[in-house]
N, C-alpha and C positions, 0 to 999 in steps of 0.2 A: 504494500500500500504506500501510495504515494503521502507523505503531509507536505502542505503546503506552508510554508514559514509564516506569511501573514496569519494564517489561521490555529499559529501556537502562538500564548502569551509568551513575554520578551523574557523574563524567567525561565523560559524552559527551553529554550532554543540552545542549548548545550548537548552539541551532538556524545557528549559521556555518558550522557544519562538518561539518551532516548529510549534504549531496552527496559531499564528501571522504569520511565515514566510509562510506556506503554502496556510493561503487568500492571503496575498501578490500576491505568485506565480500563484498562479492559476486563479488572475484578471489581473498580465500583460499577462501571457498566452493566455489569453480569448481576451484582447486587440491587442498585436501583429499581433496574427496569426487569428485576425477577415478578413473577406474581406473589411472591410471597410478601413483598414490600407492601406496608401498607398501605394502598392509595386507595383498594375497594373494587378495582378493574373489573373484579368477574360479575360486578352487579349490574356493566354497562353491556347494552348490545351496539349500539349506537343506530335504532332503531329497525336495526334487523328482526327484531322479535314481530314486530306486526307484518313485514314482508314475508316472513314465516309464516305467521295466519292468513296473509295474504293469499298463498300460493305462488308466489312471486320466485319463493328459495326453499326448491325443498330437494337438491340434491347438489352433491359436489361440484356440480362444473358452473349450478347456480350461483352457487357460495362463491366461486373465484371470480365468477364474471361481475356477482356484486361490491368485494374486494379492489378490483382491478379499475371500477369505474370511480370509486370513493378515492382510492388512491392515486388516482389519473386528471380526477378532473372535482374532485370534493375537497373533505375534511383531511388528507392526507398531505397534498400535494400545497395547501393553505398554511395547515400548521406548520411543516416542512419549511415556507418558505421563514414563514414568525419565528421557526427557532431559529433559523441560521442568521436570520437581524439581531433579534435577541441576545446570541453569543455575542456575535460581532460588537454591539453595547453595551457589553459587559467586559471584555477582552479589551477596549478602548476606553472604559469609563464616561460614554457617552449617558450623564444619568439621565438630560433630557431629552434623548431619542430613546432610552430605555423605557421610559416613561409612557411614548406616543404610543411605542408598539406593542406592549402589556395591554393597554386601554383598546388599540384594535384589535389584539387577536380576542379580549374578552366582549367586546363589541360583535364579532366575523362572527359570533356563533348565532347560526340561524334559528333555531328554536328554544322553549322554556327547557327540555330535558336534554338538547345539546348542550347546552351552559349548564345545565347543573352538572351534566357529565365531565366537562371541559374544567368545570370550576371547581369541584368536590376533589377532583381527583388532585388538580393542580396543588391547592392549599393543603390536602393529608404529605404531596410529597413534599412541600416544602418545608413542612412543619416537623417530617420525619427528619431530612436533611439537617436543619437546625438544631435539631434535639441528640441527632447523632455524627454527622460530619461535618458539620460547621467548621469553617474556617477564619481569619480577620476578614477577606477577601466578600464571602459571604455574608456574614456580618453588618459590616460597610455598605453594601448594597440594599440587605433589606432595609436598614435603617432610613438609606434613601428616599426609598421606594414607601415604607411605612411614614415618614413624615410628610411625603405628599399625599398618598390613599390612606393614609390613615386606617385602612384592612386592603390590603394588598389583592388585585381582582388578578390573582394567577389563571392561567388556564396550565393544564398537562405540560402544553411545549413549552411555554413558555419559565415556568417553574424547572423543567429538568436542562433546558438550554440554559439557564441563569444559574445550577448548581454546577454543570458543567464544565462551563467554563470561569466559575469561580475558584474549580479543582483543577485548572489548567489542562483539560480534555481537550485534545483534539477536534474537531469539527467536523468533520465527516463521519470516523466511527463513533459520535457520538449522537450524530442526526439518524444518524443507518438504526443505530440501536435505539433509537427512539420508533420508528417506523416500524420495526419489525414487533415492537412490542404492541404498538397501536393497531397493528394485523393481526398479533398471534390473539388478543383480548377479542377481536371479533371473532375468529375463526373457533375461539372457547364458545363463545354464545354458542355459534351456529353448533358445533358438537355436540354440544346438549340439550340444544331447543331442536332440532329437524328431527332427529337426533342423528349424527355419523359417528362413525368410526375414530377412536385416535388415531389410528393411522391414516385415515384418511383428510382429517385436518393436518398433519404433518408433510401428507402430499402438495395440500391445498398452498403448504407457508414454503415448503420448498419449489415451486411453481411462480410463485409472485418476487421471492427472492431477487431475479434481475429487473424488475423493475423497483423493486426497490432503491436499488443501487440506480437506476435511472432518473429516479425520483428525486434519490439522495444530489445528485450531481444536478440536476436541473436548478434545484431549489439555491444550491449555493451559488449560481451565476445569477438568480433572478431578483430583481427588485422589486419594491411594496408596489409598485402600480399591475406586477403581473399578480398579484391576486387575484382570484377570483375562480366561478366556480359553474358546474352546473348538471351535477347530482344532483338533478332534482326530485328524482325518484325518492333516494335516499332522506332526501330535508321533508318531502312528504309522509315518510315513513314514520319520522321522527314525531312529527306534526299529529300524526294519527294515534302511535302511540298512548300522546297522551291523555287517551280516551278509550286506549283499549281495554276490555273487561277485564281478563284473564291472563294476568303475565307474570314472568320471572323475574323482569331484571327493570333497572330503572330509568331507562333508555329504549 
C-alpha cells in the first residue's frame, strides 16, 4: 500500500517507524471498527429491514445489488467523502472547517432514523474513544468542537475520521476500514432478517470489496461540492421504516 505523505501527520513521517506505526494502526482499526465496540451497529439496518418486507431483498444477489447502489451512489460514497475532509481538518487543525463539515454531514442525513443511526452511533464511538484512547490531540479537539456545539452533532464518519486521525492513522486504510464496517453492519441485518447464510454474507463483503477500494480512492480526490446522492430507493426505505409495524432493528 501506497501512503501518501500529505495524508500522515508531520509526527509520523519518520520512515523508522513506519512498521511500528502501521501495527499500531491497523490493531486500533481492527478494535474500533470490530462489532464488539460499542457503538450499537447490529440495531441498525439502515433501512433495509422494510425493503425486506418489501420484497424488494430477499436473496443474495438482492442484498449486493442493494449494497452496491448505497455505496455507489448513497450513504456510502457521502460519508466516505465527510470522513476524508474531516481527517484532513483534523490533521491540519483547521477547527473552523472542522466545524462546517461535522454540521453537514449531520445535516446530509436524509431521514429521522438515518440521523438517529448516523448520530447514536457517532457519539457511543466517540464517547468510547474518550473514555479509553484518548489522546492530548483528541482532547484538544473535542474541547473545540464542545465549546462551539456545546453537544457535539457527531455522525459514525465523522467521529471515527476525527479519532483517526487524532491517533495519527493513515487515510486510506482508515477510510477503507470505515467502509467495510458500514457494509459488513448491513450485510449482519440482511443475515438475519431475509435470513442467509454466514457464509453467504461473507461472499456478499468479499464481492463488494473492490469497490470499496474504488470508493475508498474516489472519495479522497473528491471535494464537498461532489456530494450528493441518489438512492433513492434506499432514503425511501428508510422513510417507511419509520412506520413499519413489525421490526428488528432501529433503522
Amino acid at each position: 500500500m501506497t501512503i501518501i505523505i500529505d495524508d500522515l501527520p508531520r509526527a509520523q513521517r519518520d520512515p523508522s517507524s513506519a512498521g511500528a506505526l502501521a501495527d499500531d494502526g491497523v490493531l486500533k482499526l481492527a478494535v474500533w471498527l470490530s462489532p464488539a465496540f460499542p457503538v450499537g451497529g447490529f440495531t441498525y439496518s439502515h433501512g433495509l429491514e422494510w425493503a425486506i418486507e418489501d420484497g424488494s431483498v430477499t436473496t443474495a444477489d438482492q442484498l449486493q445489488a442493494w449494497i452496491d447502489d448505497i455505496l455507489s451512489h448513497g450513504a456510502g460514497r457521502n460519508d466516505a467523502i465527510l470522513f476524508a475532509h474531516v481527517w484532513r481538518c483534523v490533521l491540519h487543525r483547521r477547527i473552523d472547517d472542522l466545524i462546517s463539515v461535522v454540521e453537514l454531514a449531520d445535516a446530509f442525513q436524509p431521514t429521522r432514523e438515518r440521523r438517529l443511526e448516523a448520530g447514536a452511533q457517532g457519539a457511543a464511538f466517540a464517547k468510547a474513544i474518550g473514555d479509553t484512547w484518548s489522546n492530548p490531540v483528541y482532547d484538544a479537539i473535542n474541547a473545540d468542537l464542545t465549546a462551539h456545539f456545546g453537544t457535539i452533532p457527531w455522525t459514525y464518519a465523522t467521529a471515527v475520521a476525527t479519532a483517526a486521525a487524532c491517533h495519527g492513522l493513515s487515510l486510506r486504510p482508515s477510510l477503507g476500514s470505515y467502509l467495510q464496517a458500514f457494509v459488513a453492519t448491513i450485510i449482519s441485518a440482511g443475515v438475519r432478517a431475509i435470513p442467509l447464510g454466514q457464509t453467504e454474507g461473507l461472499k456478499i463483503l468479499a464481492r463488494v470489496t473492490p469497490r470499496l477500494f474504488a470508493i475508498t480512492d474516489e472519495a479522497m480526490a473528491a471535494s464537498l461540492d461532489d456530494l450528493g446522492g441518489a438512492a433513492i430507493r434506499a432514503d425511501i426505505a428508510s422513510m417507511r421504516h419509520e412506520t413499519q409495524y413489525t421490526r428488528l432493528f432501529r433503522s
